[in-house]
Structures are given as C-alpha cells and as structure tokens.
ZALUM-327649 format. One record per residue (C-alpha): residue number from 0; chain; x negated, y, z. Coordinates in Angstrom, 2 decimals. Each point is the difference from the previous one (the first is absolute). Layout:
! residues N
nr/kette/xx/yy/zz
NUM/A/X/Y/Z
...
END
This chain:
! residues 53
nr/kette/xx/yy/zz
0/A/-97.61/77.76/109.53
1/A/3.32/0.63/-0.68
2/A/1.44/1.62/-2.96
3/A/2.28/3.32/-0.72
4/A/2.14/0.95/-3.17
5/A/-0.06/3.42/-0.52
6/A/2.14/2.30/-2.57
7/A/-2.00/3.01/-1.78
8/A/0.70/2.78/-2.52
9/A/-1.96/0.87/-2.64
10/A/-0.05/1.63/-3.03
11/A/1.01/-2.71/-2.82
12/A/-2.55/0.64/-2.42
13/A/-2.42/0.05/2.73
14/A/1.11/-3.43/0.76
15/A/0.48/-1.67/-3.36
16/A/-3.81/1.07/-1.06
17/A/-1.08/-1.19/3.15
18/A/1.77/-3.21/-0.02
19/A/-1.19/-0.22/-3.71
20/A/-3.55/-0.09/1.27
21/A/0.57/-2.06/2.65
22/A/1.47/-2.81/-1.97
23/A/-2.78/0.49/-2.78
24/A/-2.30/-0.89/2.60
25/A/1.45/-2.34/2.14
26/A/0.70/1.94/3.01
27/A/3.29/0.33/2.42
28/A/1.04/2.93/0.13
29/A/0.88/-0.29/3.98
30/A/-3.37/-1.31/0.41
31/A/-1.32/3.03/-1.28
32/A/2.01/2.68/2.11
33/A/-1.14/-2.16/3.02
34/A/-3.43/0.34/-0.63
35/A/0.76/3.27/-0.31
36/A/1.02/0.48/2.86
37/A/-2.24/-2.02/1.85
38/A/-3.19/2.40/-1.54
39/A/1.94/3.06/0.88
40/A/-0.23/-1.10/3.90
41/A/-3.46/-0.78/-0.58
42/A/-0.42/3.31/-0.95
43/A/2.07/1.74/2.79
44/A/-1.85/-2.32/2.36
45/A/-3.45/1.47/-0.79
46/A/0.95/3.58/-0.63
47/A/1.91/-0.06/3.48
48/A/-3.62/-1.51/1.50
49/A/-1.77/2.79/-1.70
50/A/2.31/2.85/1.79
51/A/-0.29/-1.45/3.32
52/A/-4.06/-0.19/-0.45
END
C-alpha cells in the first residue's frame, strides 16, 4: 500500500495542543488523522448499509 503526503489547515492552537498530546504519549500525529479517517469510512460504510436496508 502505497503512501500519500497531504497538506492541511488548521487552527494553530488546535494543532500545537494536539501535537503536545501526541508527543506526550508517543503517538504520530499522521498516524492519528489516518486512523481517523479510516473509522470515519467505517462509519459511512455502515450508516450507508443502514439507508439502503
């Protein structure tokens, strides 16, 4: 699986206390917004199951 760099805006305080927390615990921060991401197509994926049923 291949890999894509992507460029986001966000609010710098949003970032910083987020990155703060991130590095606290050991996390990377990229790894985070893809899981993310990956839970939020879960979650399309059943709701969209649920409208067609």
């Amino acid at each position: 699986m291949g890999k894509r760099i992507i460029s986001l805006s966000v609010d710098k305080k949003v970032y910083e206390k987020y990155k703060e927390i991130c590095d606290k615990n050991g996390w990377i921060l990229s790894k985070q917004v893809e899981n993310f991401m990956v839970k939020e197509i879960n979650n399309h994926k059943s709701s969209s199951k649920r409208e067609e049923g």
